[in-house]
N, C-alpha and C positions, 0 to 999 in steps of 0.2 A: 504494500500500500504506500509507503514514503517512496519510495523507488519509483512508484509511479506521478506521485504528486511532484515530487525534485523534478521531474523531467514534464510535467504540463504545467509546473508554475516556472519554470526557464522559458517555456516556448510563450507564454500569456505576462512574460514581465511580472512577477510575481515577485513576492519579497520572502517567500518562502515560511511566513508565519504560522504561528499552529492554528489561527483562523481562518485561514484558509485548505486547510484539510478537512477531504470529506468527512472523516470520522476521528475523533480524539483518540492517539495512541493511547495504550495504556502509559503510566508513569514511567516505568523503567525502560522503554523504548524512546522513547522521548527524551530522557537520560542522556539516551545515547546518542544520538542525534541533534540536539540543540547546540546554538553557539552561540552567547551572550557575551560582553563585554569580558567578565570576571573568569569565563574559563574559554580565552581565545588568545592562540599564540600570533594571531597576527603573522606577520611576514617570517616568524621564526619556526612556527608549523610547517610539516612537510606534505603535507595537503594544499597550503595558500592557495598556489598555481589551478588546482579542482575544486576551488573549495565554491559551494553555491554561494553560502553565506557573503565570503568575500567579493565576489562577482557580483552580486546583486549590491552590496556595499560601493561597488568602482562605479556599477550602472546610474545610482544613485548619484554620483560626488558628480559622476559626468553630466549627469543631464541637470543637475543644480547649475554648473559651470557651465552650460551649452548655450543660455539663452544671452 
């Protein structure tokens, strides 16, 4: 189910929020899966380069700066 939401909220410009998923994971899936400010390595993580989170974070900084 995330697997599938990551890849239709990429394609719909999505910020990839738990409200926007069809159905609330349970807790410890969600766990595993969330990136908020306090548990994010930022550019020292070795995901950055795949990461949604950070992607939709550039998409975001880009189009603030676009106009």
């Amino acid at each position: 189910m995330i697997e599938e939401w990551v890849g239709d909220s990429i394609e719909k410009h999505g910020v990839g929020s738990l409200a926007e998923l069809p159905k609330v994971p349970e807790p410890a899936v969600w766990d595993k899966v969330c990136a908020e400010a306090g548990n994010c390595l930022g550019k020292k993580c070795r995901f950055y380069n795949d990461c949604f989170w950070q992607a939709a974070r550039r998409r975001m900084t880009a189009e603030m700066f676009s106009w």
